[in-house]
matplotlib code that plots the C-alpha trace (Angstrom):
import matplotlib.pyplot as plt

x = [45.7, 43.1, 41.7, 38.2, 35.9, 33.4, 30.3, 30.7, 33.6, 36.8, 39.1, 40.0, 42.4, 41.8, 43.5, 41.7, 42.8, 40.7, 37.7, 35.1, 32.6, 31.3, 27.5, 25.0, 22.1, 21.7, 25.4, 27.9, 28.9, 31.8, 32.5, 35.2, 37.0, 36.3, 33.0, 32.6, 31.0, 32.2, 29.9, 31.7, 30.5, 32.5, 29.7, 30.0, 31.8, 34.5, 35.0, 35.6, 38.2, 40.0, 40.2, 41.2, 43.6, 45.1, 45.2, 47.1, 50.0, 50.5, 51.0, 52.9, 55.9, 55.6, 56.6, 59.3, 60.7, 60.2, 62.0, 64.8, 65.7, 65.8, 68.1, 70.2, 69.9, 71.6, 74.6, 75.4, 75.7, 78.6, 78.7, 80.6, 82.5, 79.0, 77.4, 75.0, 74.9, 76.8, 75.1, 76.6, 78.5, 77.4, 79.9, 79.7, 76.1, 77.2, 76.6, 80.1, 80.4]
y = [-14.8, -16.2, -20.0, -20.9, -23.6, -23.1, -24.1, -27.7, -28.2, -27.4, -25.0, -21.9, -19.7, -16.1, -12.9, -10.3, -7.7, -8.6, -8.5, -5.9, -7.0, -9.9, -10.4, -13.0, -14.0, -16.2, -18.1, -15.7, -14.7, -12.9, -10.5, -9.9, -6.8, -7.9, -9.0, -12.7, -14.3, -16.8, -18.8, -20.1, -22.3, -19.7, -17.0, -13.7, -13.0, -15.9, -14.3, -10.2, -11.7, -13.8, -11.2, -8.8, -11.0, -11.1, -7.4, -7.4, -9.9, -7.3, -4.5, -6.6, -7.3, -4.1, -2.6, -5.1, -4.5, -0.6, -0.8, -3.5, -1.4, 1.9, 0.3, -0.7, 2.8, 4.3, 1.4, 3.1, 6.3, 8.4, 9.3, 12.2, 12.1, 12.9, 9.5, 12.3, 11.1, 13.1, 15.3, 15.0, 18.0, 19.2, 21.1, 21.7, 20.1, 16.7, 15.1, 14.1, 12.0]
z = [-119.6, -117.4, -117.6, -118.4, -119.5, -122.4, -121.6, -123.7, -121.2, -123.3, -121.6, -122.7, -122.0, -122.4, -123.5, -120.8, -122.9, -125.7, -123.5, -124.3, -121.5, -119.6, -118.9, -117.6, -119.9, -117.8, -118.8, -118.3, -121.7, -122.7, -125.8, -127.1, -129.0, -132.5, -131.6, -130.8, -128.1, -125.5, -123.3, -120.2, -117.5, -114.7, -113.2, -113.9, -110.5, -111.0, -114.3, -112.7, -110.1, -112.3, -114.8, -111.1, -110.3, -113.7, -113.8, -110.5, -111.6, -115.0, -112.6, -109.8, -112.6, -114.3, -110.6, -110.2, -113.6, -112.4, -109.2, -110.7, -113.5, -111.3, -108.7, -111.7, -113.2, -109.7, -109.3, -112.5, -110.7, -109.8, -106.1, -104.6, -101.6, -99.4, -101.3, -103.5, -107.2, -109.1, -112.4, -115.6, -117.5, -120.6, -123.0, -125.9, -126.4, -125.3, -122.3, -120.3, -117.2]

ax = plt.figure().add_subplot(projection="3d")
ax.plot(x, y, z, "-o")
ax.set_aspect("equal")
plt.show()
C-alpha cells in the first residue's frame, strides 16, 4: 500500500496492485483495474517512486522469507561425517531418512 492524498485533501491509501496506470492531465490521475479514477494531489513522479519503493519492500520480505525458510530447510538436514547433507533413501516408493 502506498499513501496518497486525493486532490480534495483526504488521504488515501492505495493498493498498487490494483493500479492499471498513472497519468498527468494535468492532475496526476490514477486508474485503476476495474476502471475508476483517482485524482491525487502527488505528481506523476512522486506517484512512480512511491509505487517503486513499494514494489521493493514486496520483494525485500519475499527474499527474507526466501532465505529464512531455506536456512530452516538445511538445520533440518542430515549431515555425514564430511558436514555434506545427506540424500534421502527411497524403497519401496517411499521416501526414508
Amino acid at each position: 500500500m502506498i499513501l496518497l492524498t486525493r486532490i480534495n485533501g483526504t488521504p488515501l491509501a492505495m493498493n498498487t496492485a490494483h493500479v492499471l496506470w498513472v497519468e498527468k492531465t494535468p492532475d496526476t490521475v490514477i486508474t485503476l483495474i476495474n476502471g475508476d479514477r483517482i485524482r491525487v494531489r502527488e505528481g506523476l513522479d512522486e506517484v512512480v517512486h512511491a509505487f517503486r519503493r513499494n514494489r521493493s519492500r514486496i520483494l525485500d520480505a519475499e527474499d527474507a522469507v526466501t532465505s529464512a525458510i531455506a536456512t530452516e530447510v538445511s538445520r533440518g538436514q542430515e549431515e555425514d561425517e564430511a558436514g555434506e547433507p545427506v540424500e534421502d533413501e527411497v524403497q519401496d516408493g517411499r521416501t526414508e531418512a
